[in-house]
N, C-alpha and C positions, 0 to 999 in steps of 0.2 A: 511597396509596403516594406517596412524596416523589420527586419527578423528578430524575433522573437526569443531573447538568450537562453532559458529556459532548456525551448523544443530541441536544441542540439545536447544537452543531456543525455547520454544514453539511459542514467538512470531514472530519469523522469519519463521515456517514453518505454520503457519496460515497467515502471509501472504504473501508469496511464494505459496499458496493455493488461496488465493484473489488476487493475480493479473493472475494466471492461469486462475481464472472465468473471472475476467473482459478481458482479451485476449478473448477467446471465447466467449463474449459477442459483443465484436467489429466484430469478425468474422463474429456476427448474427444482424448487424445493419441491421434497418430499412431506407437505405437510400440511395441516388445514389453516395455514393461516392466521393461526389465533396470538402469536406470538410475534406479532409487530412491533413492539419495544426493540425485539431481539433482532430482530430484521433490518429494523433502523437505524440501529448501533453498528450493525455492519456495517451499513450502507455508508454511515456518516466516518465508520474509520480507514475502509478502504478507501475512500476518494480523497480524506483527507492525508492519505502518501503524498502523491503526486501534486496534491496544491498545496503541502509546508515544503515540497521542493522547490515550486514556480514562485512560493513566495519569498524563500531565503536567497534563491538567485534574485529575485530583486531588489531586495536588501542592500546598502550600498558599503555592505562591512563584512570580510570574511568570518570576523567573529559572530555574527546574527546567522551569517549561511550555513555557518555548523551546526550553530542553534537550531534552525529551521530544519536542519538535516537531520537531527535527533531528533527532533517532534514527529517529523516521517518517520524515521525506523521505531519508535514507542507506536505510533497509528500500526505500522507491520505486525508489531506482536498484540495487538490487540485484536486486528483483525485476525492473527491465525488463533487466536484463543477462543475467538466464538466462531470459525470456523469447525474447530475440535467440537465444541460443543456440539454445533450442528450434525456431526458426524458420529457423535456418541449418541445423538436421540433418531439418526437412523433419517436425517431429514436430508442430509449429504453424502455419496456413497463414499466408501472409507478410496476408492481408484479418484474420484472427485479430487476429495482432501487433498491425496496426496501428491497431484498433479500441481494444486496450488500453492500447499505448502513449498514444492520445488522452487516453484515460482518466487515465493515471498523470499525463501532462503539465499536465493540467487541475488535480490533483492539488497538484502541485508549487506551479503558481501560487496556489493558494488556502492553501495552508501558509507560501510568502513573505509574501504579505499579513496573515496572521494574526499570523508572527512580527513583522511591520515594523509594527502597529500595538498588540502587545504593548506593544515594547520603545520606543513612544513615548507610551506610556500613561502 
């Protein structure tokens, strides 16, 4: 079976790692439930990291990969904004947050560098 170029990303599998947490992070909300829009926005910005990464590596143009690369890191700061949210209405505990946050921030940096040695490639 032909590998998959993508999976050798480190920054694609750290975070395909971070949106596995924040998935079971939403599993372990503190909260009744009734705010599924919000929920779902997570759900749909976190996982879409990792798949504007597997899609711009498939891309067949460094200029689209970067592209791709930024639409992941905007997905990053989306998900850490209703993350906050979440932890401002008490439904994430502020140790939660801040574990993830680490996480996304580590993230971020690792998506700079990828694009800045892209685009000097």
């Amino acid at each position: 079976m032909p590998q998959v170029a993508y999976k050798d990303l480190q920054v694609w599998q750290k975070s395909i790692d971070f949106a596995t947490e924040v998935i079971k992070a939403i599993d372990d909300l503190n909260n009744d439930r009734k705010h599924y829009r919000l929920i779902e926005q997570l759900e749909a910005a976190v996982t879409s990291i990792p798949m504007n990464i597997a899609e711009g590596k498939g891309r067949n143009s460094k200029k689209e990969f970067i592209r791709f690369l930024y639409f992941a890191r905007g997905s990053i700061y989306e998900t850490l904004t209703l993350l906050e949210m979440f932890e401002r209405q008490g439904w994430l505990t502020q140790e939660k947050y801040i574990i993830l946050e680490n996480s996304a921030i580590e993230i971020i940096r690792m998506l700079k560098g990828l694009i800045n040695a892209i685009s000097i490639s």
